[in-house]
DSSP file (Angstrom, degrees, kcal/mol; ACC not computed):
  #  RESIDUE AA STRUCTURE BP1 BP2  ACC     N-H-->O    O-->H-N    N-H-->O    O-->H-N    TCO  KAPPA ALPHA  PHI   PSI    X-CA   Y-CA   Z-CA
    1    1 A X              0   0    0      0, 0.0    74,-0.0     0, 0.0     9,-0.0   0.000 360.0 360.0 360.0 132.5    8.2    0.5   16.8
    2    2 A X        +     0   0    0      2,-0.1     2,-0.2     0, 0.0     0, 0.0   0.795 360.0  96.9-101.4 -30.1    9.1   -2.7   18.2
    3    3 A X  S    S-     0   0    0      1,-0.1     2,-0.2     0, 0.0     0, 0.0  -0.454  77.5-123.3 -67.3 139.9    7.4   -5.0   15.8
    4    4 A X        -     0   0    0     -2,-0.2     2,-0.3     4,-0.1    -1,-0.1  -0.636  32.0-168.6 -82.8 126.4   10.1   -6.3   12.8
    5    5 A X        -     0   0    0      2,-0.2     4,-0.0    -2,-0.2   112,-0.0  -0.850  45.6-100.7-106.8 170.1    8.9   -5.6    9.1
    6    6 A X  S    S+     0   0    0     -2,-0.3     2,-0.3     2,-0.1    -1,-0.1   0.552 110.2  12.3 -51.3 -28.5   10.3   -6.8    6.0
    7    7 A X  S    S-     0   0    0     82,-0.0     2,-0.7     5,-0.0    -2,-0.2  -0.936  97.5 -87.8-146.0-179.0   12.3   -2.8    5.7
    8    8 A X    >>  -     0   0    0     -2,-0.3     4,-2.0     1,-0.2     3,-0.5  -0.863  31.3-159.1 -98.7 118.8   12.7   -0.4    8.1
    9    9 A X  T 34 S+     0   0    0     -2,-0.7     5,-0.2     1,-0.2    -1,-0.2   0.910  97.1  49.7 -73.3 -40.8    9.6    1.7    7.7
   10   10 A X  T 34 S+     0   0    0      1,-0.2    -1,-0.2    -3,-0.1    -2,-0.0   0.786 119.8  32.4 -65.3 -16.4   11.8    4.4    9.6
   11   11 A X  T <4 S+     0   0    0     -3,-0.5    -2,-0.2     2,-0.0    -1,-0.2   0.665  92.0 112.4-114.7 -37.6   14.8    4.2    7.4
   12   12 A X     <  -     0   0    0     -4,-2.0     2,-3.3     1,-0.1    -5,-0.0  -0.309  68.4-122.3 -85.3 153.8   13.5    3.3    3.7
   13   13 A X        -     0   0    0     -2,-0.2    -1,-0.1   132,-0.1    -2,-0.0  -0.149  35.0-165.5 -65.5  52.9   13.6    5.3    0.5
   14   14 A X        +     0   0    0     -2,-3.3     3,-0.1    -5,-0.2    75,-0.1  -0.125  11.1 177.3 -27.3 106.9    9.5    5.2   -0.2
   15   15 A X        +     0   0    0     73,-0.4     2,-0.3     1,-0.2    -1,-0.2   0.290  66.2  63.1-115.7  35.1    9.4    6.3   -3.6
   16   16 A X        +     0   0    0     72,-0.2    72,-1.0     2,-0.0     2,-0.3  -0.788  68.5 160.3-140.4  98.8    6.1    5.9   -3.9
   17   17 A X  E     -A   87   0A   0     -2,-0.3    70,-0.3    70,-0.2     2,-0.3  -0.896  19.1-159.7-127.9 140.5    3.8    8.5   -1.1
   18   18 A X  E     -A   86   0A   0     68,-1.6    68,-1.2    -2,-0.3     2,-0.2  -0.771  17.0-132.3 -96.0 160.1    0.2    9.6   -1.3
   19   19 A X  E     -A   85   0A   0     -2,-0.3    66,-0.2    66,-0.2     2,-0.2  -0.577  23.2-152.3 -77.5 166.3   -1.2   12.7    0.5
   20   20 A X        -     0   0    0     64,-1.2     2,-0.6    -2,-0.2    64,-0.5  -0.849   0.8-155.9-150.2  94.6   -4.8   11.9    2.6
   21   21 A X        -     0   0    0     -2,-0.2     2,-0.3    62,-0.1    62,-0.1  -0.764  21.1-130.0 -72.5 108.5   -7.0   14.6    3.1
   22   22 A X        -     0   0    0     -2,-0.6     2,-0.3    60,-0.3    -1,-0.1  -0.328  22.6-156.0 -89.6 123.4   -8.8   13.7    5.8
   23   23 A X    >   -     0   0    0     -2,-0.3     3,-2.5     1,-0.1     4,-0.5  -0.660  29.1-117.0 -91.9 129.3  -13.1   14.0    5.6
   24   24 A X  G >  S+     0   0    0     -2,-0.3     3,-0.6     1,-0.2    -1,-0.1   0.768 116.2  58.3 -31.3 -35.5  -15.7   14.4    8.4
   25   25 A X  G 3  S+     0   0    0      1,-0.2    -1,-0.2    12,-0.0    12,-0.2   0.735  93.3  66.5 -83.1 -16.6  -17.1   11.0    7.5
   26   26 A X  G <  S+     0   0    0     -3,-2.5     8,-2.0     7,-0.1    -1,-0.2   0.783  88.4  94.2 -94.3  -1.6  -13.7    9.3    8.2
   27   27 A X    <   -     0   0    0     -3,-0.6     7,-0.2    -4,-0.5     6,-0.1  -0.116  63.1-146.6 -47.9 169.0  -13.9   10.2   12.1
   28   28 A X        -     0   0    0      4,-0.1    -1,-0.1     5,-0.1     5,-0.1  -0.365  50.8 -78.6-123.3-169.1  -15.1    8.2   14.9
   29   29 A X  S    S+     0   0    0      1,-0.1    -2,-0.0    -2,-0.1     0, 0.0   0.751 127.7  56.3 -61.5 -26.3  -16.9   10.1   17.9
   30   30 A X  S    S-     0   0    0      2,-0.3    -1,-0.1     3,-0.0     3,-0.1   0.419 111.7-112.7 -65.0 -36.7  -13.7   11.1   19.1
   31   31 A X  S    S+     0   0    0      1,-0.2    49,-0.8    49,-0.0     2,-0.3   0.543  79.4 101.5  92.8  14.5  -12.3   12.6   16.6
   32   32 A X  S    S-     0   0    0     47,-0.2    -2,-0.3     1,-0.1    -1,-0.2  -0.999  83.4 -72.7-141.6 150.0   -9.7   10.7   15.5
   33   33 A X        -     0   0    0     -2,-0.3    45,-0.3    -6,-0.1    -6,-0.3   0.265  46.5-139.9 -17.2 125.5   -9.6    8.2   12.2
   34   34 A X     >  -     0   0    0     -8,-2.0     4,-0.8    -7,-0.2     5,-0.2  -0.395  28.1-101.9 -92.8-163.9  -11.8    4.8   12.6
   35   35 A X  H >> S+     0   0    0      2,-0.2     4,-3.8     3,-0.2     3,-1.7   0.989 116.9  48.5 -76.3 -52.8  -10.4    1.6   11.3
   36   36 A X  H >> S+     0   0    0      1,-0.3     3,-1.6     2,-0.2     4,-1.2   0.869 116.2  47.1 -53.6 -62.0  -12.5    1.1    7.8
   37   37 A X  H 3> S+     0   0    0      1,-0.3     4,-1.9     2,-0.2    -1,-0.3   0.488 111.2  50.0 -79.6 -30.6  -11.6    4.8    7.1
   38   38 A X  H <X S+     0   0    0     -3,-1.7     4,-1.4    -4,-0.8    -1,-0.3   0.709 114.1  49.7-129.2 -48.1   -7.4    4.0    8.1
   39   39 A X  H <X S+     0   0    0     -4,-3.8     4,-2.0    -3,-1.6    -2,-0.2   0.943 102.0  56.9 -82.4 -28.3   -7.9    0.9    5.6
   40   40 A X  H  X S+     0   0    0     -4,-1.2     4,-1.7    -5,-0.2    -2,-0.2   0.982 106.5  57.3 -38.0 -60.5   -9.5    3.4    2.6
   41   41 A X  H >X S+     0   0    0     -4,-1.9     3,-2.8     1,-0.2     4,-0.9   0.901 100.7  52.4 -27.9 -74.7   -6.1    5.2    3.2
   42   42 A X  H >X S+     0   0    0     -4,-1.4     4,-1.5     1,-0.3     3,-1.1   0.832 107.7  49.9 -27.0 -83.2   -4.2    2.1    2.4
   43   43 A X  H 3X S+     0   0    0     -4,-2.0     4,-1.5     1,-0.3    -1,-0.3   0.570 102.5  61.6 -36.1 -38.0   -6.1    1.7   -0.8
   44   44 A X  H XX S+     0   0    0     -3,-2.8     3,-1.5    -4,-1.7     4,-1.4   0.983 113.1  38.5 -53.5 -67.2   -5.2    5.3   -1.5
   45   45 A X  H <X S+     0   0    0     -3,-1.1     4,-1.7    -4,-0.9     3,-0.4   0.819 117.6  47.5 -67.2 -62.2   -1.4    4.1   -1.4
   46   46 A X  H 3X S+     0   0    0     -4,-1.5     4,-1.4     1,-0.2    -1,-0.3   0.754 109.4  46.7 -91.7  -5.9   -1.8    1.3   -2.9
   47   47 A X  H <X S+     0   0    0     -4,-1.5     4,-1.5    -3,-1.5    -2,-0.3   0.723 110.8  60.1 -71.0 -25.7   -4.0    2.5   -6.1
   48   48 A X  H  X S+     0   0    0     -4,-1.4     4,-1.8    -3,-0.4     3,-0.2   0.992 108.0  46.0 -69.8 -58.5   -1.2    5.4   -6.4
   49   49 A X  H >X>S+     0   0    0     -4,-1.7     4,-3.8     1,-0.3     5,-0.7   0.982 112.3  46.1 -55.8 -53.9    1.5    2.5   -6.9
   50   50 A X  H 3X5S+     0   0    0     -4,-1.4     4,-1.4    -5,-0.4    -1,-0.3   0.873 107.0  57.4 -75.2 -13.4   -0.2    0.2   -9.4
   51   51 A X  H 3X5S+     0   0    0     -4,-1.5     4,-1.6    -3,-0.2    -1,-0.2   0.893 114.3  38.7 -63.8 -29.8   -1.0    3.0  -11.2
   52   52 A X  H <<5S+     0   0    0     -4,-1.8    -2,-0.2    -3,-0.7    -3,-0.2   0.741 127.1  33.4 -56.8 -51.0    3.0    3.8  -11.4
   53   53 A X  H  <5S+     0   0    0     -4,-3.8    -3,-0.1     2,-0.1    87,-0.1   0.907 133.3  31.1 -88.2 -28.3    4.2    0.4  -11.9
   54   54 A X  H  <<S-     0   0    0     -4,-1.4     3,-0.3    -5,-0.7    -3,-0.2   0.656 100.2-125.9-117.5 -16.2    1.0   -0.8  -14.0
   55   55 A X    ><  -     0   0    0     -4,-1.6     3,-0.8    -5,-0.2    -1,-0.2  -0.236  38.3 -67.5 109.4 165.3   -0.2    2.3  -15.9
   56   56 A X  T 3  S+     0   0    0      1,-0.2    -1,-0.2     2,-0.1     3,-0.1   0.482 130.6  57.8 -87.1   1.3   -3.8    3.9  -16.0
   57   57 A X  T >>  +     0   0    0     -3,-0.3     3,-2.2    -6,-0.1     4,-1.4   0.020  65.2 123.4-115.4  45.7   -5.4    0.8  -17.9
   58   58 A X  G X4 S+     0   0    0     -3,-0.8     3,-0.7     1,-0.3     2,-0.6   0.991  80.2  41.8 -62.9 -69.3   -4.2   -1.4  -15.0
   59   59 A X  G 34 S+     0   0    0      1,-0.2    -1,-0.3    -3,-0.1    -2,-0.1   0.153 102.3  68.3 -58.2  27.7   -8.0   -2.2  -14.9
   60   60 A X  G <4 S+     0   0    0     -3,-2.2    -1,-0.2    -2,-0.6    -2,-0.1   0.642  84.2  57.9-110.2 -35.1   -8.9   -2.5  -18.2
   61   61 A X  S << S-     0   0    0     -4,-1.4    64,-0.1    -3,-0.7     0, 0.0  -0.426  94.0 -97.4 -87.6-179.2   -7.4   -5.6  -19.8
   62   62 A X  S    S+     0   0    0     62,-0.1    63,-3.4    63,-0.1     2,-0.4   0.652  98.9  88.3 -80.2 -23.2   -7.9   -9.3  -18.4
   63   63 A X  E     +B  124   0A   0     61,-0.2    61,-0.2    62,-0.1     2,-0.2  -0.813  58.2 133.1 -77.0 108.2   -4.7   -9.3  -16.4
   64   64 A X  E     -B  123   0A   0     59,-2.0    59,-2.3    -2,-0.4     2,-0.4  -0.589  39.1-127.5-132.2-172.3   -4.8   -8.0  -12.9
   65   65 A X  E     -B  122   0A   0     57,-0.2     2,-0.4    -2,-0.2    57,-0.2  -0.992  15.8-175.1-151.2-166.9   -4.0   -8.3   -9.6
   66   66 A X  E     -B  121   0A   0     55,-2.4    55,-4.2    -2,-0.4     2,-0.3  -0.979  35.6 -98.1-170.9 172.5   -5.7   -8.2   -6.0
   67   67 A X  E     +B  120   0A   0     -2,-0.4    53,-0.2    53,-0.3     3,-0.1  -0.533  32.7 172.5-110.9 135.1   -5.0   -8.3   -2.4
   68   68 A X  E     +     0   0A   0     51,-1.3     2,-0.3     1,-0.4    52,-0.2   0.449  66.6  12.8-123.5 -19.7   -5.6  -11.7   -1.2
   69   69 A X  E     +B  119   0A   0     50,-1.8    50,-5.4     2,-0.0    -1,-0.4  -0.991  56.0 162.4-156.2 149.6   -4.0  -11.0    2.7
   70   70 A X  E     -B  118   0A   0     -2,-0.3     2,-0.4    48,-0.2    48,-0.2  -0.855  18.0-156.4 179.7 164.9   -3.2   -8.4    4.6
   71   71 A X  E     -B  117   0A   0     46,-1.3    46,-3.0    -2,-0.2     2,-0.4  -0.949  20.6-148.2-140.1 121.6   -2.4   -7.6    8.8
   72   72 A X  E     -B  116   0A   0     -2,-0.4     2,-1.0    44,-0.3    44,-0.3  -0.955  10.8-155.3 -95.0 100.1   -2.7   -4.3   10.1
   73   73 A X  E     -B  115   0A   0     42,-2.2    42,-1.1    -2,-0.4    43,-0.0  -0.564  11.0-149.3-118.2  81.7   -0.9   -3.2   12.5
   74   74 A X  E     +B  114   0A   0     -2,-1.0    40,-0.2    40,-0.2     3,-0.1  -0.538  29.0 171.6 -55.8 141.3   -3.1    0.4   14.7
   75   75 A X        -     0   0    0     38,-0.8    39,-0.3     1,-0.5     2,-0.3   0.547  54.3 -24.2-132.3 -36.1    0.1    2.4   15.9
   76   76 A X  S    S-     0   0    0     37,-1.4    -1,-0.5    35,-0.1     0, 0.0  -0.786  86.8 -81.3-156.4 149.8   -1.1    5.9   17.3
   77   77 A X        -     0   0    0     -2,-0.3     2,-0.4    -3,-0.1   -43,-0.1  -0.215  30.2-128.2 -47.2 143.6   -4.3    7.5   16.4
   78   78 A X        -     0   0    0    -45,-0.3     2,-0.3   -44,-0.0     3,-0.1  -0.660  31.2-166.4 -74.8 132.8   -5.2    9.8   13.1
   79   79 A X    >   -     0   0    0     -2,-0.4     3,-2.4   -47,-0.2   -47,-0.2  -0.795  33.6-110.6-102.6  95.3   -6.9   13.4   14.1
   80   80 A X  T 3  S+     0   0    0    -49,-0.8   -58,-0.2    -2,-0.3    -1,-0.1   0.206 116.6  53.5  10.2 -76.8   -8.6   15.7   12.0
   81   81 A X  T 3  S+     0   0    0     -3,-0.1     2,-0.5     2,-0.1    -1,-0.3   0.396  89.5 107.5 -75.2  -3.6   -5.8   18.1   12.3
   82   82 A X    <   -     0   0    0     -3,-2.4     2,-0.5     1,-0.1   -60,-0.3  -0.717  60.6-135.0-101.0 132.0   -3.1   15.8   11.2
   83   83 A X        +     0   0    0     -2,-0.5    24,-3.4   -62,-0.1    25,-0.5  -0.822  36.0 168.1 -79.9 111.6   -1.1   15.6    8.1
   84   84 A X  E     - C   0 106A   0     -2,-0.5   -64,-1.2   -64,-0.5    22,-0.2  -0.869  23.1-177.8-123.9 164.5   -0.6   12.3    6.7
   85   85 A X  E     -AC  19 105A   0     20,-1.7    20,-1.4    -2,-0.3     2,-0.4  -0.633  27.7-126.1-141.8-178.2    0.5   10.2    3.8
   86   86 A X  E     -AC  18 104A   0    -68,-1.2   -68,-1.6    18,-0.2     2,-0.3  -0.980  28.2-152.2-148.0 118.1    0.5    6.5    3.0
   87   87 A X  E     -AC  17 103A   0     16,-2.7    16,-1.0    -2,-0.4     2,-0.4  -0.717  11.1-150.0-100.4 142.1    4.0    5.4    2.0
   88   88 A X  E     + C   0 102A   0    -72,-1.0   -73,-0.4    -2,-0.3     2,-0.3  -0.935  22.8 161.0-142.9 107.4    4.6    2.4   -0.3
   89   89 A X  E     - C   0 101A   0     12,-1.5    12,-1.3    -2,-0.4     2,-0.4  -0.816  28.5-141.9-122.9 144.3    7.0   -0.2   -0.9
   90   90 A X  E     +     0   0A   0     -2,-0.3    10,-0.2    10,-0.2     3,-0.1  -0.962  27.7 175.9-108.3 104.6    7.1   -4.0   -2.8
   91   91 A X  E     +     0   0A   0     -2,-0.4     2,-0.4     8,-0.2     9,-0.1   0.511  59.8  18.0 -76.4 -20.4    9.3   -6.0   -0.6
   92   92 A X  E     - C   0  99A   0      7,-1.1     7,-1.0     2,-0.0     2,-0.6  -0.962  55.7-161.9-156.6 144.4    9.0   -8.9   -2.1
   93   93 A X  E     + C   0  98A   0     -2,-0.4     5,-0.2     5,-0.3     2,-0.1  -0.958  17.6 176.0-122.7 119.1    7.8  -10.8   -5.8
   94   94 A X        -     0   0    0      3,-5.6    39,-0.1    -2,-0.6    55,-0.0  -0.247  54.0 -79.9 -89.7-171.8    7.0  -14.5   -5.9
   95   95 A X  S    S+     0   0    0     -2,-0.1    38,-0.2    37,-0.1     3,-0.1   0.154 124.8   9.1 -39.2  -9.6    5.7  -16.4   -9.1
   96   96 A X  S    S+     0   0    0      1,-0.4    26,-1.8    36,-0.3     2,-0.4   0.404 124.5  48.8 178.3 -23.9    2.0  -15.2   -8.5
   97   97 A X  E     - D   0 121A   0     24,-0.3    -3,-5.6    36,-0.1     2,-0.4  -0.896  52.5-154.7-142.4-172.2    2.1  -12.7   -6.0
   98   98 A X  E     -CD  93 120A   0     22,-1.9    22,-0.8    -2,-0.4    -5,-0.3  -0.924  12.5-144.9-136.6 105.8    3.6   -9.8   -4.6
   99   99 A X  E     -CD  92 119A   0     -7,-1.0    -7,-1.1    -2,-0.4     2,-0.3  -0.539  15.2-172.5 -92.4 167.3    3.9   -8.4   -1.2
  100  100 A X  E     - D   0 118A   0     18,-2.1    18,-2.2    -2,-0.2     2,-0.3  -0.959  14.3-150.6-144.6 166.1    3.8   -4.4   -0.3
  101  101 A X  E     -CD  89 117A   0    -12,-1.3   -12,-1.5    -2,-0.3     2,-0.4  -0.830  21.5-177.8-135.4 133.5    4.4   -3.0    2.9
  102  102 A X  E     -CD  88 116A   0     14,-1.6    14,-2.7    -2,-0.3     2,-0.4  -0.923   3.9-173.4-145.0 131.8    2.3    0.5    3.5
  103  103 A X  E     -CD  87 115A   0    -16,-1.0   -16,-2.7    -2,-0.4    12,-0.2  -0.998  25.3-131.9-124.5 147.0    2.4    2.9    6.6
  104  104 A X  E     -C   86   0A   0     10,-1.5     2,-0.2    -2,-0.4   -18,-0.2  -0.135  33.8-169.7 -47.6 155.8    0.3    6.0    7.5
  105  105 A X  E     -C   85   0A   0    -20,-1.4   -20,-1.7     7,-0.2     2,-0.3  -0.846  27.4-126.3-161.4 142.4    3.0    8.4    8.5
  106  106 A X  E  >  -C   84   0A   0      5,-1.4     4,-1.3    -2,-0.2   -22,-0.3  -0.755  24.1-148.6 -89.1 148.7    2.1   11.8   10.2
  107  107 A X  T  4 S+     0   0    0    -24,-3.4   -23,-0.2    -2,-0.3    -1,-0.1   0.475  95.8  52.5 -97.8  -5.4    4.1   14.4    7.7
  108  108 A X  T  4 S+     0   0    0    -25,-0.5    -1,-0.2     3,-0.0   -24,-0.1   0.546 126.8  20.3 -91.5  -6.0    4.9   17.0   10.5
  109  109 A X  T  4 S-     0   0    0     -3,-0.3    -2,-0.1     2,-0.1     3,-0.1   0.676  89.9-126.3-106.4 -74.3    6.6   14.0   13.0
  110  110 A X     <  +     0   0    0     -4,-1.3    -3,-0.1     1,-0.3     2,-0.0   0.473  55.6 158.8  86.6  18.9    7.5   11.3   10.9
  111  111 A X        -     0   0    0     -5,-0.1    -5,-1.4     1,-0.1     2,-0.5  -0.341  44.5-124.8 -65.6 158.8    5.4    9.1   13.2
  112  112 A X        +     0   0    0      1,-0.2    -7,-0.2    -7,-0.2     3,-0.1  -0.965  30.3 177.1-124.3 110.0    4.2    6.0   12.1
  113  113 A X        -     0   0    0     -2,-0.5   -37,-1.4     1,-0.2   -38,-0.8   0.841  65.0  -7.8 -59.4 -56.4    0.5    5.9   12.5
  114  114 A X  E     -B   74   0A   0    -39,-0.3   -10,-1.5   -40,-0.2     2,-0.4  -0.925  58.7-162.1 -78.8 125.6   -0.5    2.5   11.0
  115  115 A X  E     -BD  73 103A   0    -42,-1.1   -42,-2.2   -12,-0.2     2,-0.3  -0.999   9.8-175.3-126.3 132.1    1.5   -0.4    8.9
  116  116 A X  E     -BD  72 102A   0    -14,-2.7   -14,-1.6    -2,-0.4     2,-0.4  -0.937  11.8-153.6-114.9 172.4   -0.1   -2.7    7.0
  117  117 A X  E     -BD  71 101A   0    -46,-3.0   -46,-1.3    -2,-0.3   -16,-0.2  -0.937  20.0-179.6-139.6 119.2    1.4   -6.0    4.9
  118  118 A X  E     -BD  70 100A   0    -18,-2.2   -18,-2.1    -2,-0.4     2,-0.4  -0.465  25.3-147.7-115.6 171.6   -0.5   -7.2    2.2
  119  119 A X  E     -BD  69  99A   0    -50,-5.4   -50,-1.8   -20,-0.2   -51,-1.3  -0.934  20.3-168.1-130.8 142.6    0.0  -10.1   -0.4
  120  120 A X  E     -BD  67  98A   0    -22,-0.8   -22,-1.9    -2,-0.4     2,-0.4  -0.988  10.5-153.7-109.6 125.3   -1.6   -9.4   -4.2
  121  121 A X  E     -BD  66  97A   0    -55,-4.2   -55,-2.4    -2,-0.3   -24,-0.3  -0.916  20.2-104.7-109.5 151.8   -1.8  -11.9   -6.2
  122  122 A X  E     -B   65   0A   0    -26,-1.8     9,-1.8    -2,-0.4     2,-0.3  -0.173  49.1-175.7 -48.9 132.6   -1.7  -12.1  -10.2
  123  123 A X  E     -B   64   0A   0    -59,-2.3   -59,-2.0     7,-0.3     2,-0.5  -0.861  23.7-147.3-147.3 116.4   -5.3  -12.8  -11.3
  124  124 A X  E  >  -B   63   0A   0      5,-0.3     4,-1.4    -2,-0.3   -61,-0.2  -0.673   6.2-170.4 -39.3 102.1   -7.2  -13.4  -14.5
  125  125 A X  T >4 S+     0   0    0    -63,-3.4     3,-2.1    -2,-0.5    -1,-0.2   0.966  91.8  55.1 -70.7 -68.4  -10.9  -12.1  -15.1
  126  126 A X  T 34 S+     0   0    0      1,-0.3    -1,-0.2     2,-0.1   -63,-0.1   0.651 125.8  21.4   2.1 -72.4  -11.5  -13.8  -18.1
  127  127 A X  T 34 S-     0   0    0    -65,-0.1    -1,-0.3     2,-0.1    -2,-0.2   0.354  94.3-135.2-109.6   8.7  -10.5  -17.7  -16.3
  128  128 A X    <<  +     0   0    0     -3,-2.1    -3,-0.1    -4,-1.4    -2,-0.1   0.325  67.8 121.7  59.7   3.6  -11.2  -16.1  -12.7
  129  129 A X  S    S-     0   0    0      1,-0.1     2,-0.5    -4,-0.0    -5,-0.3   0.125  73.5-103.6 -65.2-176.7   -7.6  -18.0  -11.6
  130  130 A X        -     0   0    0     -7,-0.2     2,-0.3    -3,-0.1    -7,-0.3  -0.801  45.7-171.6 -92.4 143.1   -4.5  -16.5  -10.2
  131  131 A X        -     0   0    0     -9,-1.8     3,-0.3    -2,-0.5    -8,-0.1  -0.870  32.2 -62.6-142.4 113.1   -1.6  -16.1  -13.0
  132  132 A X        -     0   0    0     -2,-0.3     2,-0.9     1,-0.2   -36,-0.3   0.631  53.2 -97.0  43.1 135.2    1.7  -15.3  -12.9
  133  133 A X        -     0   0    0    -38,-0.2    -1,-0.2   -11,-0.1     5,-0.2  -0.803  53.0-128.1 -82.1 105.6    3.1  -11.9  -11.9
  134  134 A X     >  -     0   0    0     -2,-0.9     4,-1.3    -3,-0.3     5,-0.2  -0.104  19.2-127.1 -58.4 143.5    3.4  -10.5  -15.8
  135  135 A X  T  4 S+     0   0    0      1,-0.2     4,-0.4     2,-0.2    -1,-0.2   0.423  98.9  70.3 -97.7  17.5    6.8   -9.3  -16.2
  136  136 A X  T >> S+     0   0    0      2,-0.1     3,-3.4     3,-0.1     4,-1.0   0.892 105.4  41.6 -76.5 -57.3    6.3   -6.1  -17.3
  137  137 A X  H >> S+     0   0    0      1,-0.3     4,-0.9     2,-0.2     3,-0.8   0.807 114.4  54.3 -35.1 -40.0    5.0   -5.1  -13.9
  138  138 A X  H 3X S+     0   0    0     -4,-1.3     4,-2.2     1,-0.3     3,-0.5   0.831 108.3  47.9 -70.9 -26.2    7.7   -7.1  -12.3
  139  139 A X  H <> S+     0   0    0     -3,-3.4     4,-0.7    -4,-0.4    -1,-0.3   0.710 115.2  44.4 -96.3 -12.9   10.3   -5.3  -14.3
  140  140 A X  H << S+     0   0    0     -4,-1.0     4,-0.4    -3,-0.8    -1,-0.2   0.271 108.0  61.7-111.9  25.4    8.7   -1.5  -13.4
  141  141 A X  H  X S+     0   0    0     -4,-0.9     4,-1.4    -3,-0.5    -2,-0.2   0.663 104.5  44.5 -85.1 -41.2    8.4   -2.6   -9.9
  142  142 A X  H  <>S+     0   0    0     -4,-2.2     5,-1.7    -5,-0.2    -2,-0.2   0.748 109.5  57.6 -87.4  -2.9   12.0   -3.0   -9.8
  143  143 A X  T ><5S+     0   0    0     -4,-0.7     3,-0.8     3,-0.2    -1,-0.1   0.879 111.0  42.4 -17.2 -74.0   12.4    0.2  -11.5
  144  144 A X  T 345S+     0   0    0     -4,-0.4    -2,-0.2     1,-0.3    -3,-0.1   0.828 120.6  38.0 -61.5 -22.9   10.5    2.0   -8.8
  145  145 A X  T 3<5S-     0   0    0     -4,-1.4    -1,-0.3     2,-0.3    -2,-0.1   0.244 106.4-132.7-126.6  19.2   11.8    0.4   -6.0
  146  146 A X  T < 5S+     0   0    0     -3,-0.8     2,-0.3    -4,-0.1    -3,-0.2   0.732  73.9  58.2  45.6  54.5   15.9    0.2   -7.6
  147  147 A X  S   <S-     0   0    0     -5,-1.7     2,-0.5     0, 0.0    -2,-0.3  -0.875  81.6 -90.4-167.9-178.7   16.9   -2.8   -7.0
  148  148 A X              0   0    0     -2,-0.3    -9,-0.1     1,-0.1    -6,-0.0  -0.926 360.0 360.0-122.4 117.6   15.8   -6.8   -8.1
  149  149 A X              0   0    0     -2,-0.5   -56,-0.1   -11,-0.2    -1,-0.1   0.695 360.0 360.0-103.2 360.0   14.1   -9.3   -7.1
């Protein structure tokens, strides 16, 4: 990997991994993962963390949050026959948002299939605004991920 990320995708303690069982519908002609289906992944990874950091009524109450950017980075193709996971990190917490760092990773390799890097921001349904990152989350995000930001 040449491209610089915020950690070393090869190097960091992910403590947060989905498996991705990979579906006939998420193939191309080819046979290997297309892009919407390589960003579903992501979503896997990154619903697995906010359920960890934020609890299983993360959607229920008026406080939320949601991905306001994010840059994807294609690294080698997915195949049917490949085992992968979507590895998950928060590199960083502002006032109002949060970035997380996620790559595909083949689990027989270690290859890094895909990275993307997103921003979430804190968001209110109720006033439809952005708000604050609430600090319980902030405080079991640095739980999960040992250390403070």
């Amino acid at each position: 990997m040449k491209k610089e990320y915020p950690i070393d995708l090869m190097t960091y303690p992910f403590k947060v991994k989905a498996d991705i069982q990979l579906r006939f519908n998420d193939l191309d002609g080819y046979g290997h993962a297309n892009n919407g289906a390589m960003q579903a992944f992501f979503d896997i990874g990154r619903a697995a963390y906010l359920r960890r950091c934020c609890g299983d009524d993360f959607y229920k109450g008026d406080s939320t949050m949601l991905v306001v950017s994010y840059t994807t980075d294609f690294c080698q193709q997915v195949h049917f026959e490949d085992h992968i996971e979507v590895r998950v990190a928060v590199h960083r917490i502002g006032y109002k948002s949060i970035g997380m760092i996620m790559a595909i990773v083949d689990k027989d390799n270690g290859s890094i299939k895909a990275v993307t890097d997103s921003v979430m921001s804190g968001f209110s349904k109720r006033t439809q605004g952005s708000i604050p990152i609430l600090e319980r989350w902030r405080k079991k995000i640095e739980e999960i991920e040992e250390r403070t930001f």
